[in-house]
C-alpha positions in Angstrom: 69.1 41.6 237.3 72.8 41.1 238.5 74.2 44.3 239.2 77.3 45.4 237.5 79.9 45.4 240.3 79.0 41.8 241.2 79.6 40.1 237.7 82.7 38.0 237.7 85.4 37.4 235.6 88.2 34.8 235.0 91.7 35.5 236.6 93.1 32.4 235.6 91.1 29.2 236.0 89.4 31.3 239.0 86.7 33.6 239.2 86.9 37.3 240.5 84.6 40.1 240.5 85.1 42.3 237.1 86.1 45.4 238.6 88.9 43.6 240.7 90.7 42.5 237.4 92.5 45.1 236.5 93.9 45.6 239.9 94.8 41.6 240.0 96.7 41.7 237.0 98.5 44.6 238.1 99.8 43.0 240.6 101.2 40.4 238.5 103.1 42.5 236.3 104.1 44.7 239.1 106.0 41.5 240.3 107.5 40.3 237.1 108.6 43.6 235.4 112.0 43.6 236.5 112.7 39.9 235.3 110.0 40.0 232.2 113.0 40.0 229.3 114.8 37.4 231.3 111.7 35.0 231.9 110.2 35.6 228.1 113.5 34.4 226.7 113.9 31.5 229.2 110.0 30.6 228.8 110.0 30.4 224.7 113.8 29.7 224.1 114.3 33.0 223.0 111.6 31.9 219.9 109.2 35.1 221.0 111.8 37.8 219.3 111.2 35.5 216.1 107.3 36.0 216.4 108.0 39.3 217.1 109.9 39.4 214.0 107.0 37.9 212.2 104.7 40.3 213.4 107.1 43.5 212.3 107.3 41.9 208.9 103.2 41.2 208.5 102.7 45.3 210.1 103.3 47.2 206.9 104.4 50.0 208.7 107.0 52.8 207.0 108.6 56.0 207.6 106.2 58.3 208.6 103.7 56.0 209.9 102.1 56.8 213.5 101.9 53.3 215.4 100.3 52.3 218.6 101.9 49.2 220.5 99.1 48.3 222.6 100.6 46.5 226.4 103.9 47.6 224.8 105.8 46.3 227.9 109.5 46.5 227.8 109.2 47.8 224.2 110.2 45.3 222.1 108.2 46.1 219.2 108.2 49.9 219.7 112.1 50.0 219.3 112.0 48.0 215.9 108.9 50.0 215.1 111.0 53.5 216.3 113.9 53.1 213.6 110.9 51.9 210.7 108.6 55.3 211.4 111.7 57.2 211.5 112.4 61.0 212.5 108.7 62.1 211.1 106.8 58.9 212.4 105.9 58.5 215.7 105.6 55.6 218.1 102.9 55.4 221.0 104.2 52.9 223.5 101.2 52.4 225.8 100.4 50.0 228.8 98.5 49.9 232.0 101.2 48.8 234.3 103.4 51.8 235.0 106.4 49.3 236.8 106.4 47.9 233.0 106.4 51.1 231.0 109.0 52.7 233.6 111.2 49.2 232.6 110.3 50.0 229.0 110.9 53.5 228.9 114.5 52.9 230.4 115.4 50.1 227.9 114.6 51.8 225.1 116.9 55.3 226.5 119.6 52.7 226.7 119.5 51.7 223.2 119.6 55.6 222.0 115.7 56.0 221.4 114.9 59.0 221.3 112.5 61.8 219.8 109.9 59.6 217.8 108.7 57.3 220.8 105.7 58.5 223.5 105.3 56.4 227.1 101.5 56.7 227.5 99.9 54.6 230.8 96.3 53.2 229.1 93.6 50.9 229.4 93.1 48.9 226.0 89.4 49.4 226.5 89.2 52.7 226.8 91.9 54.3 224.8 93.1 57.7 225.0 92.9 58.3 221.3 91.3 60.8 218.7 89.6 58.9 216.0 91.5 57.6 213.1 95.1 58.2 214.8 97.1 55.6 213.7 98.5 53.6 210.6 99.1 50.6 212.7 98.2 48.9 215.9 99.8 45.8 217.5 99.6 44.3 220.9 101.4 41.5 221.5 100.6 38.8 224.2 98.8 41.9 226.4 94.9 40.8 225.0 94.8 37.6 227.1 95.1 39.9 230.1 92.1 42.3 229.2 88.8 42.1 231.3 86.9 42.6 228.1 88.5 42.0 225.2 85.8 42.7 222.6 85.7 46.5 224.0 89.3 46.9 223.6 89.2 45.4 220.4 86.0 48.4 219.3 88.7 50.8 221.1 91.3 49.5 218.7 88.9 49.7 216.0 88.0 53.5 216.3 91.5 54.9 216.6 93.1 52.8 213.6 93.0 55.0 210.0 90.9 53.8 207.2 93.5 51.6 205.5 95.2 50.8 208.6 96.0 47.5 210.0 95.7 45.5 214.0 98.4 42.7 214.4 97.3 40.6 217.5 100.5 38.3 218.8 99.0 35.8 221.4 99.0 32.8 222.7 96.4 30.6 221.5 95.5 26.5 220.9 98.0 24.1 219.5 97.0 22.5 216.0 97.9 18.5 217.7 96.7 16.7 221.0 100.2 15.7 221.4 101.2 19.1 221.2 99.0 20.6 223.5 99.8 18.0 226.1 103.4 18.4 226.0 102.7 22.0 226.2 100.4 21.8 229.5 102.8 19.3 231.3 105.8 22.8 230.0 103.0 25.4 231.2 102.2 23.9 234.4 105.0 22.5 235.8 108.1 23.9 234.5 106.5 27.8 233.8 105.8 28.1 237.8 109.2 26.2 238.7 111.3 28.6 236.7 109.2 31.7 238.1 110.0 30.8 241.5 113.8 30.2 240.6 114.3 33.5 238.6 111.6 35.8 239.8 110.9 34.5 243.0 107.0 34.3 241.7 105.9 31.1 240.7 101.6 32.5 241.7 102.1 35.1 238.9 103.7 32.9 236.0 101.1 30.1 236.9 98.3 32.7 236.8 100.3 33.6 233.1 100.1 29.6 232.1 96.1 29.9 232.9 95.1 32.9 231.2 96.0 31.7 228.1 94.0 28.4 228.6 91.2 30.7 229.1 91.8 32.7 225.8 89.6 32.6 222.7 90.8 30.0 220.4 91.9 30.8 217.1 88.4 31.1 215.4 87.1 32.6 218.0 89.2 35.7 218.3 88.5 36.5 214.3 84.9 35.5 215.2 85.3 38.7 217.4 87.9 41.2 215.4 84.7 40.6 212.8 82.3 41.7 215.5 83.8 44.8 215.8 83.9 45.8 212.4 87.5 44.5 211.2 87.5 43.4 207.6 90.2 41.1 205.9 90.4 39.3 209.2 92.9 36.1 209.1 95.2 34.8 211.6 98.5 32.4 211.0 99.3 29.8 213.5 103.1 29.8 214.4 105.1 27.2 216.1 101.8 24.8 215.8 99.2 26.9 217.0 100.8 27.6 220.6 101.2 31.3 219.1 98.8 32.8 216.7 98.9 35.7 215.1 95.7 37.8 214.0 95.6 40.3 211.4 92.4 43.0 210.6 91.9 45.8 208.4 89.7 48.8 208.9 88.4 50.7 205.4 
């Protein structure tokens, strides 16, 4: 029997022992923190803040909800989410890269957040969590880069209230073949261009380009929010399918 340490895993199109992941996609967001707002609005055309939009709209979340944003990043969703909860909500920003938390954290103090947002350095498959802790739970292009996503999902799972909600924002497959070749000839050529040119990176954003060719598809991401024990489960393709977003209930 193959002992734990030597299984592998996909980083990218390659493989690498499992317990090396984490560390490997570090480094990658260690290198791209400082230029992550800049590249995300350069990469989509500045279309992500309207799927983030999307997702705020689909989260049901009100004053005096408690929300978890799951590879929270520069905090784009937490500072919408921050003014929503209001002064008796609260806000969990959580990530495993502290260089991206540190880059959140001072984003958000420049835009007067203050009081009802926590900065909490977490692995999605092992969260940090009491039972039953929140009303909502998003993470938003984060799940591609977990080692094993269906454990993070069950960690997701047991600290969401009965009643609550998981928004998953990610990548995913385009709906067309014509699509989805346009979008490889974008991913692989111009993605790794214009991370050399801005970031002076073009390894990490073509790792970025691969690790969403290695995602679950569509069906199979419900396939495995069901798994897990989400009910409800549905996802809505957005800008034909190259961004999906997946919604599950617990009760």
């Amino acid at each position: 029997m193959q002992d734990d340490q030597k299984k592998t895993t996909d980083f990218g199109f390659k493989e690498i022992p499992t317990d090396e992941k984490v560390k490997a996609v570090a480094q990658v967001f260690h290198s791209v923190a400082a230029k992550y707002d800049i590249m995300n609005d350069l990469m989509s055309g500045g279309i992500h803040r309207l799927w983030k939009r999307h997702t705020i709209s689909q989260s049901g979340v009100r004053a005096g909800h408690c929300v978890l944003d799951i590879a929270g990043g520069t905090g784009d969703l937490t500072l919408k989410f921050s003014r929503l909860v209001g002064a008796q909500g609260q806000v969990i920003l959580a990530d495993i890269n502290d260089s991206m938390l540190k880059v959140g954290r001072d984003k958000l103090a420049n835009q007067g957040v203050v009081g009802n947002v926590k900065f909490v350095q977490a692995n999605a498959e092992a969260l940090p969590f009491p039972d039953d802790t929140f009303d909502c739970i998003t993470i938003a292009f984060g799940l591609r880069n977990v080692t094993d996503k269906s454990k993070a999902l069950a960690s997701m799972y047991r600290v969401l209230k009965p009643g609550g909600r998981l928004l998953v924002l990610e990548f995913s497959k385009p709906e067309s073949e014509l699509l989805s070749q346009v979008y490889d000839q974008y991913s692989f050529r111009l993605l790794p261009a214009m991370g050399k040119l801005i970031a002076n990176d073009a390894d990490s954003y073509r790792y970025l380009a691969e690790s969403i060719r290695m995602h679950p598809d569509q069906e199979m991401l419900k396939s495995m929010m069901d798994a897990v024990g989400f009910e409800r489960t549905s996802y809505q393709n957005l800008t034909g399918g190259i961004v999906a977003l997946h919604k599950g209930f617990k009760f």
